[in-house]
C-alpha positions in Angstrom: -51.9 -36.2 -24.2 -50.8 -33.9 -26.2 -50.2 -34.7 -29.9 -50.9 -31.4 -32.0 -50.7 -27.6 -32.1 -50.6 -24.6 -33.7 -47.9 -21.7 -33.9 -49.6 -19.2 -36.4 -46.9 -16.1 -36.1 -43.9 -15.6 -37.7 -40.6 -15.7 -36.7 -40.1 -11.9 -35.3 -42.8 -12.2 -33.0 -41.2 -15.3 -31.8 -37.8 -13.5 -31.1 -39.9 -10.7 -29.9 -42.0 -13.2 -27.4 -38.9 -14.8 -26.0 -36.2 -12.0 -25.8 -33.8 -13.2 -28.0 -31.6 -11.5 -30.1 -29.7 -14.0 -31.5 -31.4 -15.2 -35.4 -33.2 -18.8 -35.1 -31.1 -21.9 -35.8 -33.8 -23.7 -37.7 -36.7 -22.3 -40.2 -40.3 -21.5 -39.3 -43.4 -20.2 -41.0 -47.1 -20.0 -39.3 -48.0 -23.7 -38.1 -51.9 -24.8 -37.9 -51.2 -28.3 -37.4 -47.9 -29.3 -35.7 -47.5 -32.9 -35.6 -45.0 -35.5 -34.0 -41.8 -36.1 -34.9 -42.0 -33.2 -37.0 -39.2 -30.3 -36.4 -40.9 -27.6 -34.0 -39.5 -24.8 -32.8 -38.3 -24.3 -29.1 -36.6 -21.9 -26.7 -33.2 -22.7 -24.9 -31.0 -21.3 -22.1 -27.6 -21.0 -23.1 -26.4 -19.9 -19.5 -26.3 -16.0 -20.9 -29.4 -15.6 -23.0 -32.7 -16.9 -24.7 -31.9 -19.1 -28.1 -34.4 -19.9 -30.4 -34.5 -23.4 -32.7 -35.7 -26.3 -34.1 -35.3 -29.4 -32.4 -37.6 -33.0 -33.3 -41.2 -33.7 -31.2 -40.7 -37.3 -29.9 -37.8 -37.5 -27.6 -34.8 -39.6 -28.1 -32.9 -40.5 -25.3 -29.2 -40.0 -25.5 -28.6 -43.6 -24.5 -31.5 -44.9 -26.7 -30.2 -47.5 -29.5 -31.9 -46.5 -32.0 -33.9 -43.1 -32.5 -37.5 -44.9 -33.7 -38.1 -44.5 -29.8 -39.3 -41.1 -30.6 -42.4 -41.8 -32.1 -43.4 -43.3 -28.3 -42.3 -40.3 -26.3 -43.7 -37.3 -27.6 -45.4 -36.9 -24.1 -43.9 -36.8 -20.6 -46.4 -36.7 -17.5 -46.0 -34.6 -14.5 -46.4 -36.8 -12.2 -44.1 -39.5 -13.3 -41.4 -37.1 -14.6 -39.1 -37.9 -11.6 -39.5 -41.9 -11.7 -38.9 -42.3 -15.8 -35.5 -43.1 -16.8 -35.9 -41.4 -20.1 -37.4 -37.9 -18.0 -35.6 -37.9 -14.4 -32.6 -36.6 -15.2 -33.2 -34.0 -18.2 -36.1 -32.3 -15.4 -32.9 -30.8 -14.0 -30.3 -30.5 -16.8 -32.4 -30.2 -19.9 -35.4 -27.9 -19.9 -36.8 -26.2 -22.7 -39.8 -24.4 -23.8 -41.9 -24.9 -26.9 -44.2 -21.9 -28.1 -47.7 -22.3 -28.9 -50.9 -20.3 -29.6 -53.2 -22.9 -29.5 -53.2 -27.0 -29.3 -56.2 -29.5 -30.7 -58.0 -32.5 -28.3 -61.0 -34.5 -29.9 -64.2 -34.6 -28.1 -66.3 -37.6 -27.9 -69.6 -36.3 -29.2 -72.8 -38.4 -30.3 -72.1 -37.7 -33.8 -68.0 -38.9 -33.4 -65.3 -37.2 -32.2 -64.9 -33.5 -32.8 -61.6 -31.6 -33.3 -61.6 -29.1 -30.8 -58.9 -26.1 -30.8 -58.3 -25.0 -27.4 -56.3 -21.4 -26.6 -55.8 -18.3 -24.6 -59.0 -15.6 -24.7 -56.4 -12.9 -25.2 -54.9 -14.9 -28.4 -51.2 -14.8 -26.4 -48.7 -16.9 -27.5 -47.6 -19.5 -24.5 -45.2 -21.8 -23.8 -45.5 -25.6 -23.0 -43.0 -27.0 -20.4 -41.0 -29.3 -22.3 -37.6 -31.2 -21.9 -34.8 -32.2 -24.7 -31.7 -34.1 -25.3 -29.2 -35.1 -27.5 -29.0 -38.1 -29.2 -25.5 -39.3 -31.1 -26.2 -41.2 -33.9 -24.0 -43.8 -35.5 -22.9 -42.1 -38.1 -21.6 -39.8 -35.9 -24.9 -37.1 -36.5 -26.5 -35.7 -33.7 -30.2 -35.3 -33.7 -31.8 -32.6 -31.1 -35.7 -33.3 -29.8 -37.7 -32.5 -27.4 -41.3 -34.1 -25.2 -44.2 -31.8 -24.3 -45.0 -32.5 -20.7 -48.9 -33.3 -20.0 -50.9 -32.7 -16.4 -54.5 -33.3 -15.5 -56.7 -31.4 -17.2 -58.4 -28.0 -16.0 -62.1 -27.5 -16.4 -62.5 -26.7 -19.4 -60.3 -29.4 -21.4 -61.4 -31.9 -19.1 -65.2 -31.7 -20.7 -62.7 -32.7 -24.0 -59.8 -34.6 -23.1 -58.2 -36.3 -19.7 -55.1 -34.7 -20.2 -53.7 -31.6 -21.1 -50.3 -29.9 -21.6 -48.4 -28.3 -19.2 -48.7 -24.1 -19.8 -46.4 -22.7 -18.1 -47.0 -19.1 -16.5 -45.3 -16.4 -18.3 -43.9 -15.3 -14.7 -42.4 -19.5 -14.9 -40.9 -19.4 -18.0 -37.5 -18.0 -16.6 -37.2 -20.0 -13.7 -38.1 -23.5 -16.1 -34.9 -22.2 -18.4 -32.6 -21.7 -15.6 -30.1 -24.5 -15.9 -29.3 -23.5 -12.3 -32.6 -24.0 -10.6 -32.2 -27.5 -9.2 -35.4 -27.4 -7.0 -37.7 -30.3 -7.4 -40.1 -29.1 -5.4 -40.5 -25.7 -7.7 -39.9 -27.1 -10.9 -42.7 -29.6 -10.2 -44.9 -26.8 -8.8 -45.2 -25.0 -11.9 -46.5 -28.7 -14.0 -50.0 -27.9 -12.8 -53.0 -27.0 -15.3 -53.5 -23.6 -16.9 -56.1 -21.6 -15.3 -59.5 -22.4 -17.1 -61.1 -19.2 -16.7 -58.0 -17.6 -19.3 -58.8 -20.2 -21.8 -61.6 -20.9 -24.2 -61.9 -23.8 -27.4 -63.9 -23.8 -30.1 -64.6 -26.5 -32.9 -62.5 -27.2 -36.1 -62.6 -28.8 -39.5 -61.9 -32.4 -39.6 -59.2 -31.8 -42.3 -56.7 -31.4 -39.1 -57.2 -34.9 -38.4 -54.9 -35.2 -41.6 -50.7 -33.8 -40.7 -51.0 -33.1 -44.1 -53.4 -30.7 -44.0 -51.3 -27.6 -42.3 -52.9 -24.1 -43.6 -55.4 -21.5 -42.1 -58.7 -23.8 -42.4 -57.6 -25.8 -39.6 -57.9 -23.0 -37.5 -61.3 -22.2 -38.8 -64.0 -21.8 -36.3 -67.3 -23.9 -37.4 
């Protein structure tokens, strides 16, 4: 699974990343430990250009009763993406992306598990595959949020975790975000784990353990 991150720039070299133009409906400073069902920032086709905002981790589906379902879908897997009722429809209506520089898994070691922060060599942002929706509250309020979709892990993660998230290629990103692209077979192509050999992870101070704990020592190599 995957059930934190880190997004450690600021919000111009988001905008910068992703192309847009257009300012960011929804606030950001640097993240070291994104949690669930917190507000995380994402990237959105509008049919003309790349938006930038804020939507909830833990999806809600827009025929969900009540919006506590979130909590319980902050993952989607790959392989099941076309079979759930909550993910078959949004993989061709509702894609997003949700920027990332690095994301945390906890290794079984002999001394307990270890917080390990796994990431690109190069320090690149990247962008996990994700899907959204809408979901129309009673009072009339809509709430926006979004699940991070998971694979089988490559090499590396595997010695950590059984899965991973899905990282999309930079040369994917466009295609994912094309509200037009109704292929199954290449939007399903591209959920496949990032190469190993462009990744490293390192281990972390236990204080990420805590979602309260969201500042530049999480990130700390030890």
């Amino acid at each position: 699974m995957c059930g934190r991150y880190t997004l450690t720039v600021s919000i111009e070299e988001l905008m910068l990343r992703y192309l847009t133009e257009q300012p960011a409906s929804g606030y950001h400073t640097p993240r070291y430990n994104v949690a669930p069902m917190q507000q995380v920032m994402a990237v959105v086709h509008d049919g003309e250009r790349n938006r930038l905002g804020a939507l909830r981790w833990g999806l809600v589906p827009s025929w969900a009763k009540e919006d506590t379902i979130g909590s319980k879908m902050i993952n989607a897997r790959a392989e099941t993406i076309t079979a759930k009722p909550s993910f078959r429809n949004l993989i061709y209506r509702k894609r997003c992306l949700v920027p990332a520089d690095g994301f945390y898994e906890w290794k079984k070691t002999a001394q307990g598990k270890q917080p390990m922060r796994i990431k690109l060599k190069n320090d690149d942002i990247f962008s996990f595959a994700a899907l959204y929706d809408t979901w129309l509250a009673p009072d009339g309020k809509k709430l926006h949020t979004c699940t991070i979709i998971t694979t089988m892990p490559n090499e590396l993660v595997a010695d950590i975790h059984d899965r991973m998230p899905v990282i999309l290629n930079k040369e994917d990103e466009e295609r994912w975000l094309d509200r037009h692209n109704q292929n199954q077979e290449q939007l399903l192509a591209m959920l496949k784990p990032y190469p190993a050999e462009q990744m490293e992870a390192y281990p972390v101070p236990s204080i990420v353990g805590n979602v309260r704990n969201d500042t530049k020592e999480c990130i700390q190599r030890i």
